[in-house]
Residue frames as qw, qx, qy, qz and C-alpha x, y, z in Angstrom:
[[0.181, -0.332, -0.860, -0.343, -0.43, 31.89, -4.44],
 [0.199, -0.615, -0.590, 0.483, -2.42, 33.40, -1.19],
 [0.176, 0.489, 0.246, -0.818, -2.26, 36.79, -3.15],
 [0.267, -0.041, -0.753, -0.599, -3.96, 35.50, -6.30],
 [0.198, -0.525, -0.826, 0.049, -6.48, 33.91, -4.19],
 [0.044, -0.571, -0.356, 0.738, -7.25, 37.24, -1.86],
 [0.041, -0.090, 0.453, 0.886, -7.23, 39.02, -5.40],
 [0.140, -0.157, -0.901, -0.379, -9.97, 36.97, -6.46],
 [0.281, -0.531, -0.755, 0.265, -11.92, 36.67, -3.67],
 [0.121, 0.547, -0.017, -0.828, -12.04, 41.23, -3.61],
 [0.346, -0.005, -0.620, -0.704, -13.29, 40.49, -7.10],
 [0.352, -0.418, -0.711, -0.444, -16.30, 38.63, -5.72],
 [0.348, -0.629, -0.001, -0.695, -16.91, 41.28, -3.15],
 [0.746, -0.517, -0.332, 0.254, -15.95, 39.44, 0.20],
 [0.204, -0.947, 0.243, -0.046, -14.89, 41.95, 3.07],
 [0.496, 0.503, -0.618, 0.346, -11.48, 41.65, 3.56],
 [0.436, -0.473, 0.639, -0.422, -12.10, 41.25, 7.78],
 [0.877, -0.064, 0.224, -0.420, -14.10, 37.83, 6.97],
 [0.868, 0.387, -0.310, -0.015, -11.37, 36.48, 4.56],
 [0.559, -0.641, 0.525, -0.028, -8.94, 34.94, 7.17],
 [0.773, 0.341, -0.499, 0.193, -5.66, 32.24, 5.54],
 [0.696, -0.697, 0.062, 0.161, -3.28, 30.93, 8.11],
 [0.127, 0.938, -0.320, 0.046, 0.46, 32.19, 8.02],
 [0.970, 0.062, -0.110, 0.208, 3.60, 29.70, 7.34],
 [0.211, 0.888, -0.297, 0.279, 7.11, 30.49, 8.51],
 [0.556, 0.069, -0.591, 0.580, 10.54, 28.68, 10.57],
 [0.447, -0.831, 0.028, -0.331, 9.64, 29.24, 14.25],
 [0.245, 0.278, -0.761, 0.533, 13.21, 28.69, 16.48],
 [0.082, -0.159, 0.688, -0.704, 11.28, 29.32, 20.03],
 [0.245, -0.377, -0.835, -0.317, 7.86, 29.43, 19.34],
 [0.264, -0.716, -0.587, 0.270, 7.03, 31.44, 22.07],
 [0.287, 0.855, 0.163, 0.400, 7.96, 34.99, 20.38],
 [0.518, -0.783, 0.154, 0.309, 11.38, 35.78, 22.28],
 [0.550, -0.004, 0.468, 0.691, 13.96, 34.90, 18.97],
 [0.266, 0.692, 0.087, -0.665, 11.68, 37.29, 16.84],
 [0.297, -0.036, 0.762, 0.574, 12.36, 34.83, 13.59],
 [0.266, 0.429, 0.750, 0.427, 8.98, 34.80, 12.94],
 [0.013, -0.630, -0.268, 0.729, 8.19, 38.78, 13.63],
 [0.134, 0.630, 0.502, 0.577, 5.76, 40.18, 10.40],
 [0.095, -0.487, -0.005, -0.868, 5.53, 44.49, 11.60],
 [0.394, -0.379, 0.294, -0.784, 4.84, 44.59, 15.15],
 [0.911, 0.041, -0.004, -0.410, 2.87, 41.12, 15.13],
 [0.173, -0.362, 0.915, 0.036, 4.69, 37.12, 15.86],
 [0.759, 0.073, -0.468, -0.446, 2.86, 34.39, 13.96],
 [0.442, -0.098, -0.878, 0.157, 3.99, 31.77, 16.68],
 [0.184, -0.301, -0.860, 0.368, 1.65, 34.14, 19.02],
 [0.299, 0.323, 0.112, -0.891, -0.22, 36.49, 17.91],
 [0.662, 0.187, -0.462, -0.560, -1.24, 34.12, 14.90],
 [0.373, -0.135, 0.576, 0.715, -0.57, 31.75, 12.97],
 [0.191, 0.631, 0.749, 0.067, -4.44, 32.93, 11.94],
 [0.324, -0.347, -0.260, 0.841, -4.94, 36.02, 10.25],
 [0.434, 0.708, 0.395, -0.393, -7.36, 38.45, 8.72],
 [0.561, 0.384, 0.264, 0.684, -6.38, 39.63, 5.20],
 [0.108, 0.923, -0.098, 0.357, -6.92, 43.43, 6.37],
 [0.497, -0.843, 0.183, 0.098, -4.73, 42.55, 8.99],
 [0.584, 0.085, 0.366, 0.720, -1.69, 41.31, 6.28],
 [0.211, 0.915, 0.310, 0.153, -2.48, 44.35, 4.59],
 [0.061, -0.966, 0.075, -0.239, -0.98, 46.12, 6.95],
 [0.794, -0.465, 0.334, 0.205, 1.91, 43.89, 7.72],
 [0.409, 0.780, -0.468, -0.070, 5.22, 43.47, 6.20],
 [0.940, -0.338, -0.017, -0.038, 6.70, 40.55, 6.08],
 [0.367, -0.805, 0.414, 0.212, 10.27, 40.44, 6.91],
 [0.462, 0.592, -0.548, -0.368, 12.92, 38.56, 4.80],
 [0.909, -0.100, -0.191, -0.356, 12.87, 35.16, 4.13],
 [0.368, -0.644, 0.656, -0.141, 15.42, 33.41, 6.82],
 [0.859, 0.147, -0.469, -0.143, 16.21, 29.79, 5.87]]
C-alpha cells in the first residue's frame, strides 16, 4: 500500500526528501546486533523506524523473516 501512496503523492509533485512513512518489521534485539531488521546498510530498530522516501529508494529490503 505505502508504494501506491508514494506513487501518488510524485504525481502531485511533493519532493521525495519531505515525504517521510515509518517502517514496520519483527525486531529480536532491538538494538541492531541480530541484524533481523537490516534494510541495505541501514537497521530500522536504529537508524529508523522513520524514513525519507528517497532514502527507501535506495534501500532494499531484505526477505520477509516470520
Amino acid at each position: 500500500m505505502i508504494k501506491f501512496v508514494f506513487r501518488d503523492l510524485a504525481d502531485m509533485i511533493f519532493s521525495p526528501d519531505t515525504v517521510i512513512t515509518a517502517m514496520e518489521c519483527y525486531m529480536k534485539c532491538g538494538v541492531g546486533l541480530c541484524g533481523h531488521c537490516h534494510m541495505r546498510g541501514k537497521f530500522v530498530c536504529t537508524d529508523g523506524p522513520v524514513f525519507s522516501m528517497t532514502e527507501l529508494e535506495n534501500m532494499e529490503v531484505n526477505e520477509l523473516r516470520l
